[in-house]
N, C-alpha and C positions, 0 to 999 in steps of 0.2 A: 518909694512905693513898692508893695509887693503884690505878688500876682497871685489871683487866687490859684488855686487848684480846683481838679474838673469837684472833689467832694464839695469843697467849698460854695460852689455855684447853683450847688442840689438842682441838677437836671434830671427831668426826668429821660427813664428809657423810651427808645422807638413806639415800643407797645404801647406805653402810659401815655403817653403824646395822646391829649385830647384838643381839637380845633376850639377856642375863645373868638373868633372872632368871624361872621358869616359872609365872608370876602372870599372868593374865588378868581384865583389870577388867570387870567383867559391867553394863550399864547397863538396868536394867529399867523400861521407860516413863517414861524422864528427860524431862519437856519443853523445857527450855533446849535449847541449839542452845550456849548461850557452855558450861553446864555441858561440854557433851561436847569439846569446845577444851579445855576448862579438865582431862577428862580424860585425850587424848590428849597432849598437853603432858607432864603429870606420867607417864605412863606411858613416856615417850622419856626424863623424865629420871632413874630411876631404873631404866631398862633391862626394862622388864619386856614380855613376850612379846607379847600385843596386846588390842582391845579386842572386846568380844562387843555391839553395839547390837541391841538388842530392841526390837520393838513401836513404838512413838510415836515413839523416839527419833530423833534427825534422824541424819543419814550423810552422811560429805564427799559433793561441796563444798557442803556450806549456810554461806551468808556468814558467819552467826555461829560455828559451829564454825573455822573459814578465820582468824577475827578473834582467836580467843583461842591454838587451836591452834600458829600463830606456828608454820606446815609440819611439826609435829610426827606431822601426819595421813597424811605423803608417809615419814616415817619409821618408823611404828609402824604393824604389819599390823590389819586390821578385819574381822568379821564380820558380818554383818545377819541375825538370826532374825526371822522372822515372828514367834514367842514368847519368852517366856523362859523356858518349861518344855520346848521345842524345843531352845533351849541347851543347859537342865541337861541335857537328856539324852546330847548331843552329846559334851559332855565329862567326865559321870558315866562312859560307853562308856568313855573314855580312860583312865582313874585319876582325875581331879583329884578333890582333895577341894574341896565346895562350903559357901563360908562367906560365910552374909548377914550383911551389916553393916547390924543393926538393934535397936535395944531390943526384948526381948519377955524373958518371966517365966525361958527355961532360957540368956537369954544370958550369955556370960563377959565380964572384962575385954580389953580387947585388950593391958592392960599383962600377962596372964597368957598368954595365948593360944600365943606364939610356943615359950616355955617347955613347955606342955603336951603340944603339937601335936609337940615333938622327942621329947619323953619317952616318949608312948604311944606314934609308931611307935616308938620307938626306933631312930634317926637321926641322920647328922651334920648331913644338910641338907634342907630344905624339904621337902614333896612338892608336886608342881605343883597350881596353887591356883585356884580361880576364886571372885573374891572379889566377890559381889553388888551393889550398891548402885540404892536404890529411888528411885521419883518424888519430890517434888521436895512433894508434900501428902500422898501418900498412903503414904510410906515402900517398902518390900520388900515384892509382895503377897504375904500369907498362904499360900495354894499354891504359892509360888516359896519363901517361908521352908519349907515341910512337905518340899519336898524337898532341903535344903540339911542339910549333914553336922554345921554348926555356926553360931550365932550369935554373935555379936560387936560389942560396944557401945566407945565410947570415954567414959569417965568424965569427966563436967561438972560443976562446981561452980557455975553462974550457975544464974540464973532461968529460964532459955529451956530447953526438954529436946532442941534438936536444933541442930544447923551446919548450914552449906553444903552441898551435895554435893560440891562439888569441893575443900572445905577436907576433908572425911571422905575422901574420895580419897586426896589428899599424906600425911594422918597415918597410914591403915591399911598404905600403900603402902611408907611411912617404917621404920613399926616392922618390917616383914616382912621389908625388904631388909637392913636394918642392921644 
């Protein structure tokens, strides 16, 4: 098997980069710097709208974001909240519905979610989404989950009860767009 070439692949430039899909990754006091790379990345390559950094979170150009990102950050638009409940309000105003991605007692599957979420609006496609993701030890805070429309767990079979954030990124971002 041979590998394409970048012509072969017909990407478009930074510029031409248009968002397909009305999903916003919402980064709540993520400490990494690679995570937030690692999230604007995956949000370029599955087309989705842009990212919301809150609170602690680093913000281009910090070198480690620049490092994993791989100018994904020149493609995909950004916001900075001082908060995260400044977010949710931001885009609560708009419509989005707000769904934490976090284990807690009324979360659903994500393998159920996409299904549900058509059925109740009753819908051919999506509604525009703002999809949480928490610190890095301390998860989605509590007040940032009480005001979120829905929670959303990804179903693990090992020992460990949690991933990456940026691997929880690619999978939620994955089943949404697909």
């Amino acid at each position: 098997m041979q590998k394409l070439s970048m012509d072969e692949l017909n990407r478009v430039s930074a510029d031409e980069f248009q968002p397909k899909h009305e999903i916003v990754i919402m980064l709540d006091n993520v400490r990494s710097a690679l995570n937030v790379g690692s999230a604007f990345r995956t949000a370029d390559a599955f087309g989705l709208q842009s990212l919301a950094l809150c609170g602690i979170t680093a913000q281009p150009p910090h070198r480690d974001i620049l490092k994993t990102a791989l100018g994904a950050d020149e493609s995909v638009s950004w916001h900075y909240f001082q908060s995260s409940l400044a977010a949710l309000d931001f885009y609560k105003a708009q419509n989005y519905l707000l769904i934490g991605v976090e284990q807690t007692v009324s979360s659903i599957s994500l393998a159920t979610l996409k299904n549900q979420l058509l059925n109740e609006l009753d819908c051919k496609k999506m509604p525009p989404i703002v999809l949480v993701f928490g610190n890095e030890v301390e998860g989605v805070a509590q007040e940032v989950l009480n005001r979120c429309d829905y929670a959303v767990e990804i179903p693990q079979f090992g020992s460990k009860h949690s991933l990456n954030i940026s691997v929880c990124v690619g999978i939620v971002a994955w089943e949404l767009v697909r």
